[in-house]
DONUFI-625202 format. One record per atom (N, C-alpha, C, O): residue in three letters; x, y, z. Coordinates in steps of 0.2 Angstrom, whole numbers, plus 5000, padded with zeros to 4 digits. Layout:
N
AlaXYZ ...
//
This chain:
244
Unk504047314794 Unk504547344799 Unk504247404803 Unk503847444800 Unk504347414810 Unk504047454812 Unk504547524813 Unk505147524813 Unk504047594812 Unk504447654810 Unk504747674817 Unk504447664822 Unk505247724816 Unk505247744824 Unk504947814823 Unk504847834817 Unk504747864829 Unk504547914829 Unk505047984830 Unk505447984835 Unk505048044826 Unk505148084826 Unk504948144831 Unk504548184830 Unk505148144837 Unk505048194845 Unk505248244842 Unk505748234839 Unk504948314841 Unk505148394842 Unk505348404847 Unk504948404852 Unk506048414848 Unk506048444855 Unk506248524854 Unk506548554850 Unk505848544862 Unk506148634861 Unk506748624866 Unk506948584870 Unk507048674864 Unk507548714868 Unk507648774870 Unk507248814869 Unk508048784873 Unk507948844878 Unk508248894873 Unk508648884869 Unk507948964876 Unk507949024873 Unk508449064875 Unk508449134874 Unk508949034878 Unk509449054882 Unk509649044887 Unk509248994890 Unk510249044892 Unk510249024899 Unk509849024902 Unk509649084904 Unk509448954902 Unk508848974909 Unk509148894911 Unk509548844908 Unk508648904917 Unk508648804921 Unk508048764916 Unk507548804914 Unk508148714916 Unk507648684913 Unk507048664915 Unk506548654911 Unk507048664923 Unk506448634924 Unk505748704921 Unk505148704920 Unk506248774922 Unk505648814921 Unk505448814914 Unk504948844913 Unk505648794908 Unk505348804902 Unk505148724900 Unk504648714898 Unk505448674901 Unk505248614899 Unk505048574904 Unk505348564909 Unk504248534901 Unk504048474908 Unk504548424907 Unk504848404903 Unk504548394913 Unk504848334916 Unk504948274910 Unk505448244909 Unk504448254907 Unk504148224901 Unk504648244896 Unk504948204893 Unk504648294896 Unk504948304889 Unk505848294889 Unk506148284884 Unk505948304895 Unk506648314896 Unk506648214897 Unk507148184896 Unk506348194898 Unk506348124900 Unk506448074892 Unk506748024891 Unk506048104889 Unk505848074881 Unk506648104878 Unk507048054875 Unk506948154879 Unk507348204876 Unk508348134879 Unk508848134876 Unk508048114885 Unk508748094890 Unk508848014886 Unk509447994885 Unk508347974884 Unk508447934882 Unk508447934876 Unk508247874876 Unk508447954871 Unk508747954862 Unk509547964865 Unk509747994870 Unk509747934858 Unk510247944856 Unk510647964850 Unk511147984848 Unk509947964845 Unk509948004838 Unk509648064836 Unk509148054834 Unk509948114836 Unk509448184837 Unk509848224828 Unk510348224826 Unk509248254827 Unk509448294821 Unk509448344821 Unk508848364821 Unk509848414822 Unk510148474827 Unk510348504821 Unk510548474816 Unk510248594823 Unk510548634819 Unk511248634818 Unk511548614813 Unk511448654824 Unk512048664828 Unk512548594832 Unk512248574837 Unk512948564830 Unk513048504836 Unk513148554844 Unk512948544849 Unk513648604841 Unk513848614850 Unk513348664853 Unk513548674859 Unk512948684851 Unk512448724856 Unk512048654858 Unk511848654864 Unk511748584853 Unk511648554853 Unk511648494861 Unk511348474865 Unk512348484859 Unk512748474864 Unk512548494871 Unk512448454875 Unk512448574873 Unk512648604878 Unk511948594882 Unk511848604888 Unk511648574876 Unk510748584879 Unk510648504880 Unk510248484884 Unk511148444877 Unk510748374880 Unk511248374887 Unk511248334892 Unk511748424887 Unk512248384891 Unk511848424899 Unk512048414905 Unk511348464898 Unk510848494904 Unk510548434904 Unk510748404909 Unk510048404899 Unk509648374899 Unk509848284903 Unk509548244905 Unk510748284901 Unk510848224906 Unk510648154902 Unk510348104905 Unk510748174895 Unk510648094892 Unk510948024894 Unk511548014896 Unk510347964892 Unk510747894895 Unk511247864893 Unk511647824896 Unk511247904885 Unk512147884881 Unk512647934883 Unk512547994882 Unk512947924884 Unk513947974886 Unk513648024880 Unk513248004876 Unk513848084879 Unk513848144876 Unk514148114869 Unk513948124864 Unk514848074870 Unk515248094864 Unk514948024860 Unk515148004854 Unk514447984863 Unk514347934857 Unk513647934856 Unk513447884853 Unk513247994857 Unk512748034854 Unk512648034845 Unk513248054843 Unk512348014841 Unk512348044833 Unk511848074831 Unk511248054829 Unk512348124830 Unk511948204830 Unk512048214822 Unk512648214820 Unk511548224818 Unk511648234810 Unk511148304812 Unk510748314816 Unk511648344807 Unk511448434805 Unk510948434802 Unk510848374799 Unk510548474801 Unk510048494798 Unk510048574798 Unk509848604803 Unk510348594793 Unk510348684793 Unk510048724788 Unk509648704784 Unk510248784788 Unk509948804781 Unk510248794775 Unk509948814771 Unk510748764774 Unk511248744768 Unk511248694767 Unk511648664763 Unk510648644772 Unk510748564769 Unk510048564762 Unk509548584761 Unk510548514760 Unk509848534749 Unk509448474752 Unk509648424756 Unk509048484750 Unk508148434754 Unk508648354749 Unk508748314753 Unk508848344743 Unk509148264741 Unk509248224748 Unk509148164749 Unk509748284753 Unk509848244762 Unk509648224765 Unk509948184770 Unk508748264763 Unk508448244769 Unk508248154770 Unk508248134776 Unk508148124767 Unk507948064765 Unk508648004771 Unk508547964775 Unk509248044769 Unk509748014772 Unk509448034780 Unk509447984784 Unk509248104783 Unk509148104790 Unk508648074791 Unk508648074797 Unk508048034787 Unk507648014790 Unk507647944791 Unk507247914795 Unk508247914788 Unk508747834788 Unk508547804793 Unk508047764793 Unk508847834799 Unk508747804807 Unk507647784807 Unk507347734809 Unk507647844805 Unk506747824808 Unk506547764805 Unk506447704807 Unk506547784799 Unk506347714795 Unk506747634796 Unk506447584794 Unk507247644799 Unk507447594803 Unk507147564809 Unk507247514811 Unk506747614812 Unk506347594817 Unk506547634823 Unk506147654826 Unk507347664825 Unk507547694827 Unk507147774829 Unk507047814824 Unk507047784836 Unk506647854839 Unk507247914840 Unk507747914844 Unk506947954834 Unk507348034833 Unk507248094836 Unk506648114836 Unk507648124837 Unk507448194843 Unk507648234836 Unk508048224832 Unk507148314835 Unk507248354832 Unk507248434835 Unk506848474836 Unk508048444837 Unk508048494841 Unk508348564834 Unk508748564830 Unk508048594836 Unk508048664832 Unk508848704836 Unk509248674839 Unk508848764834 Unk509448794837 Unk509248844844 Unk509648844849 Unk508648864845 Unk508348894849 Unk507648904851 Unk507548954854 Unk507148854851 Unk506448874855 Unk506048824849 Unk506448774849 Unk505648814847 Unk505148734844 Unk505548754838 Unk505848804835 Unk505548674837 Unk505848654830 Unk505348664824 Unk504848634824 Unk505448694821 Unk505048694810 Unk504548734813 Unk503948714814 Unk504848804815 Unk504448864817 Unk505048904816 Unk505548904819 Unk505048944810 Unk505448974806 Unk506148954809 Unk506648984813 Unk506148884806 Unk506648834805 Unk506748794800 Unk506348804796 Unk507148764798 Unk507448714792 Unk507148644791 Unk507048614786 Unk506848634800 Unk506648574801 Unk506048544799 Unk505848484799 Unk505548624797 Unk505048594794 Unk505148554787 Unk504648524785 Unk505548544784 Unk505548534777 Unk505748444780 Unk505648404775 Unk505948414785 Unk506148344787 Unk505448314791 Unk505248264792 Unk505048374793 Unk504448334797 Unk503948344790 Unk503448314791 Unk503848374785 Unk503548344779 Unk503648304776 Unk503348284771 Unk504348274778 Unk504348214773 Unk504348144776 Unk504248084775 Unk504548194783 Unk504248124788 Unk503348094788 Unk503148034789 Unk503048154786 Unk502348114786 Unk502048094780 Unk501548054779 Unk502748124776 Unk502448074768 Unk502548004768 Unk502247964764 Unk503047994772 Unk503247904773 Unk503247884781 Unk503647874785 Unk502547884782 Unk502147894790 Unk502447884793 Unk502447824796 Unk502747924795 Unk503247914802 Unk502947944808 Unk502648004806 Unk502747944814 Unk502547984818 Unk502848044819 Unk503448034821 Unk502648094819 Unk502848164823 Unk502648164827 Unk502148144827 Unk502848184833 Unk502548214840 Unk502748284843 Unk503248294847 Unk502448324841 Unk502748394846 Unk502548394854 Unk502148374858 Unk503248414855 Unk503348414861 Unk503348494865 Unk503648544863 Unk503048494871 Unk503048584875 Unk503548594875 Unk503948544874 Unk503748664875 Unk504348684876 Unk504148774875 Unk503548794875 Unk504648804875 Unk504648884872 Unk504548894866 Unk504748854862 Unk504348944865 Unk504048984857 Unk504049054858 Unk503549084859 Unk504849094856 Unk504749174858 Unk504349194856 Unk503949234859 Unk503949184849 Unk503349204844 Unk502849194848 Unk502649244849 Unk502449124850 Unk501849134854 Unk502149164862 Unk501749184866 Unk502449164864 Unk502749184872 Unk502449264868 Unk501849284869 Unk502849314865 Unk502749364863 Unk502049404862 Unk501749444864 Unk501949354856 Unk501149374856 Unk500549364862 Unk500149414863 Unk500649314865 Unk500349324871 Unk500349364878 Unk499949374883 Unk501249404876 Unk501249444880 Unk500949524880 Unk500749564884 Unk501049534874 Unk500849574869 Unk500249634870 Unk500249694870 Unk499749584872 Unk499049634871 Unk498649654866 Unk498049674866 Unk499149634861 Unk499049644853 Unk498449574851 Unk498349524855 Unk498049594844 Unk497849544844 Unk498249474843 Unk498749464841 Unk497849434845 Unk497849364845 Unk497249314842 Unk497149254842 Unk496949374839 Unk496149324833 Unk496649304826 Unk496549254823 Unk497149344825 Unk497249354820 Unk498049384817 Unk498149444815 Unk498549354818 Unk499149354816 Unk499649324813 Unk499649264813 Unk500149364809 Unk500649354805 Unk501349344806 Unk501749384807 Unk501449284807 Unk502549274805 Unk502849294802 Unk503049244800 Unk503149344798 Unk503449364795 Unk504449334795 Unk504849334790 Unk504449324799 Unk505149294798 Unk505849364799 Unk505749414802 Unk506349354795 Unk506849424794 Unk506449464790 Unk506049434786 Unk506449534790 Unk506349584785 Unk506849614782 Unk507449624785 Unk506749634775 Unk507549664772 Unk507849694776 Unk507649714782 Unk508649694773 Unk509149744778 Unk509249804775 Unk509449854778 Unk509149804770 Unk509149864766 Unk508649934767 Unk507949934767 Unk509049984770 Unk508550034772 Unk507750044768 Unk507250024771 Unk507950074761 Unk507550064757 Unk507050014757 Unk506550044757 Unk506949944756 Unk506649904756 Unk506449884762 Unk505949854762 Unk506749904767 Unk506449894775 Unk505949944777 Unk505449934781 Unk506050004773 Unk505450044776 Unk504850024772 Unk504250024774 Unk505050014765 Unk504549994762 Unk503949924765 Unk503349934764 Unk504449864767 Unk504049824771 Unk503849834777 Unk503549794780 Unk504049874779 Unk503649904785 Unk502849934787 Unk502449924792 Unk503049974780 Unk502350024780 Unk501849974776 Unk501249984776 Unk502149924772 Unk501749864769 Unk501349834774 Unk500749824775 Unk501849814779 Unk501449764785 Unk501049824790 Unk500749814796 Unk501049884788 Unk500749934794 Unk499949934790 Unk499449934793 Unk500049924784 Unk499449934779 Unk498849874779 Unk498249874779 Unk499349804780 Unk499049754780 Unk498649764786 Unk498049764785 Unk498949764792 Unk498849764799 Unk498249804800 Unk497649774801 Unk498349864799 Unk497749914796 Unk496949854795 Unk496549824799 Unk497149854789 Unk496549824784 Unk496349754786 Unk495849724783 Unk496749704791 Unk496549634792 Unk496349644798 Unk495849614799 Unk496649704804 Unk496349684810 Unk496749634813 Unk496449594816 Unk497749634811 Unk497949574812 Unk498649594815 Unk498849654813 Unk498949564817 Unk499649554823 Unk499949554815 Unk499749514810 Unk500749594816 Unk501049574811 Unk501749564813 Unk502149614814 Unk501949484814 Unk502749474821 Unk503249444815 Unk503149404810 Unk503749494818 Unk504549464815 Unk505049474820 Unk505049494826 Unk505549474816 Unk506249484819 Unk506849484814 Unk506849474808 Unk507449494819 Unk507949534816 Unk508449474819 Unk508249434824 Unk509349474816 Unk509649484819 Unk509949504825 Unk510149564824 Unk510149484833 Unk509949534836 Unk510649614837 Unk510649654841 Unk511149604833 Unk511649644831 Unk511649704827 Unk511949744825 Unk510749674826 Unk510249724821 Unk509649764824 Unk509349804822 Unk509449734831 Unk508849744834 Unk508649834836 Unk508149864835 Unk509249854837 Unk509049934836 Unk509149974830 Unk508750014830 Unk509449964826 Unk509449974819 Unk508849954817 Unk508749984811 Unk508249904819 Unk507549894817 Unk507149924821 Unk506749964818 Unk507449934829 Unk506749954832 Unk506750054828 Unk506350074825 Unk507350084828 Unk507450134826 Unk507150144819 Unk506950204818 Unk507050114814 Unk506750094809 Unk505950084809 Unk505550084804 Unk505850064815 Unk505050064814 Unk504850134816 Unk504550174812 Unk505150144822 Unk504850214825 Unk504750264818 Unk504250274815 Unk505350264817 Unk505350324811 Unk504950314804 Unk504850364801 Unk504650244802 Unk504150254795 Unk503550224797 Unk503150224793 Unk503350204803 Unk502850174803 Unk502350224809 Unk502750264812 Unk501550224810 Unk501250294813 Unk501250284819 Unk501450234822 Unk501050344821 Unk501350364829 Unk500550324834 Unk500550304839 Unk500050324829 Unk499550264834 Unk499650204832 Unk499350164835 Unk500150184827 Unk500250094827 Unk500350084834 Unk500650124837 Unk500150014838 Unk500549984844 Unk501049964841 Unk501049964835 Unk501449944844 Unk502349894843 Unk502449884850 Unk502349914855 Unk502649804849 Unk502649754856 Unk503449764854 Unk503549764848 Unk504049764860 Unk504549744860 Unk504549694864 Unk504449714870 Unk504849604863 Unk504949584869 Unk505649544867 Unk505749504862 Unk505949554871 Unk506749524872 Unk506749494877 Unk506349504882 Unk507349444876 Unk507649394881 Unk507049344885 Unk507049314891 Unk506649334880 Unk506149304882 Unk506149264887 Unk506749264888 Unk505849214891 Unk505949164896 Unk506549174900 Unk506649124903 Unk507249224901 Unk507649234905 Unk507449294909 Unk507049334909 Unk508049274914 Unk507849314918 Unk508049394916 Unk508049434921 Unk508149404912 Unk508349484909 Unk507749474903 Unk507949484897 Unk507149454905 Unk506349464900 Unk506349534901 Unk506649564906 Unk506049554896 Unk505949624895 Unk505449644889 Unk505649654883 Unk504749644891 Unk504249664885 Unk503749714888 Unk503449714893 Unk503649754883 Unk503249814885 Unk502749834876 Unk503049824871 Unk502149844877 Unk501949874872 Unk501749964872 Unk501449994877 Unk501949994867 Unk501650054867 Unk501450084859 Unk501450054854 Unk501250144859 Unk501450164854 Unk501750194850 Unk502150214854 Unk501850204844 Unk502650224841 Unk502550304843 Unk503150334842 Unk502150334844 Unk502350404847 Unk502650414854 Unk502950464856 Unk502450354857 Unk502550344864 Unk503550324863 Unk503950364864 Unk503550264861 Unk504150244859 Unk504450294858 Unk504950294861 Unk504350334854 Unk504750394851 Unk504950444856 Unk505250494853 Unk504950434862 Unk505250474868 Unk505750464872 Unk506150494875 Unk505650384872 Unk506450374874 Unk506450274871 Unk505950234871 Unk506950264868 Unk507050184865 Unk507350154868 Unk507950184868 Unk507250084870 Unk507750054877 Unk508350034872 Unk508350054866 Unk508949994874 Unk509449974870 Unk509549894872 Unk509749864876 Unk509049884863 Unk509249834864 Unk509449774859 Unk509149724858 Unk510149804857 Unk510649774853 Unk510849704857 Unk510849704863 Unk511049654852 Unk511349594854 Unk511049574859 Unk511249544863 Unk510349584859 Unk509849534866 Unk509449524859 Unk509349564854 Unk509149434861 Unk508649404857 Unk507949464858 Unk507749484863 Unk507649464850 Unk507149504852 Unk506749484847 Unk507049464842 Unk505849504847 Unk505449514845 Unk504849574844 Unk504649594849 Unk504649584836 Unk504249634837 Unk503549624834 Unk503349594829 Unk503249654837 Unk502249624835 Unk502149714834 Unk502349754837 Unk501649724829 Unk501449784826 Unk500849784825 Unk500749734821 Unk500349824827 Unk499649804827 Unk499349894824 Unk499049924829 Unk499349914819 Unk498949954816 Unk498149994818 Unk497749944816 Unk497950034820 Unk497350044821 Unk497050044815 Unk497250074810 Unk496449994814 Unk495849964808 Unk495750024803 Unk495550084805 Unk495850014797 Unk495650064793 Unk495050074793 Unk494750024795 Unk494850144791 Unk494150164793 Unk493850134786 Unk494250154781 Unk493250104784 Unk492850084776 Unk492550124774 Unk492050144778 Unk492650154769 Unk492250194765 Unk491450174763 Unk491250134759 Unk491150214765 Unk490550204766 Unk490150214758 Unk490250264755 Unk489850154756 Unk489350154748 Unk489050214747 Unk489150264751 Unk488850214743 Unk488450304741 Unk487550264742 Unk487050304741 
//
């Protein structure tokens, strides 16, 4: 029996038009599926109903994939493929199974060879890092960092250390109802020659990415609560102790 194939598709990072973040291709592969496996159904929704699919919206079948689904399910989402049936893997906001849930369904798709295909789309993570200035030989994802003051400063000045001693980008993010409560949080425990990339609203038109440093930052901090945002932290290289 022949398998059907597994398309990643991205989605947008926010109100934007599509033709500016996605090729023609991809919205073309994305119009004709009928079976897609989505965070969200209705943000889900809102992005095929842009995209203009060849089935009517409401007889689309859209199965969840969140963070509360237990891997036993996955088996069930990957039904359609192994059927021979072609599935779209739409995440909640920018590439799928990049700090997403969906990686845990495209590993299980290649254990029972199903074709994967990643498809272009946006990536606030690499969009970020590229815009950054910060290095790009060598960097880290870090994902959410604690909420807890205490433990927040502590992996801060952890990842300020690493950074230091790898010579490496260290990128995460926040909730964005938390986004000043972080950036305020780095100023304050991490050094004043660290760089910090802030870049919000990524790919819209309310983009907003500047790098400086945290002594710099320290004079005035833009605000920016409840906008999608991301932070890259790049430490000046520890100095090595020279042998005797």
């Amino acid at each position: 029996m022949t398998l059907g194939t597994l398309y990643l598709i991205p989605s947008p990072l926010g109100e934007t038009a599509l033709d500016a973040i996605l090729p023609a291709h991809v919205q073309a592969i994305a119009a004709r599926l009928d079976t897609f496996v989505v965070e969200h159904p209705k943000t889900a929704r809102a992005f095929l109903k842009q995209i203009g699919t060849h089935t009517p919206l409401q007889q689309l079948n859209l199965l969840v994939l969140d963070e509360h689904t237990p891997e036993t399910e996955l088996a069930t989402l990957l039904a359609p493929l192994l059927s021979g049936k072609d599935v779209g893997l739409i995440s909640e906001a920018g590439c799928p199974a990049v700090a997403d849930p969906g990686s845990n369904l495209v590993r299980l798709a290649h254990q029972k060879n199903i074709r994967v295909v990643p498809l272009t789309g946006p990536s606030s993570i690499l969009l970020s890092l590229m815009a950054s200035g910060l290095s790009g030989q060598r960097f880290a994802f870090h994902g959410y960092l604690p909420v807890e003051r205490v433990a927040r400063k502590n992996k801060l000045q952890e990842l300020e250390q690493i950074s230091a001693s790898r010579i490496e980008t260290e990128i995460f993010i926040e909730t964005p109802y938390r986004n000043q409560h972080m950036l305020e949080a780095i100023v304050e425990n991490c050094g004043d020659t660290t760089a910090l990339c802030v870049a919000v609203d990524v790919t819209l038109a309310t983009e907003w990415i500047h790098t400086k440093t945290v002594a710099e930052w320290k004079k005035q901090l833009p605000e920016i609560d409840k906008r999608p945002a991301v932070f890259l932290l790049l430490a000046p290289a520890s100095k090595k102790k020279k042998g005797n």
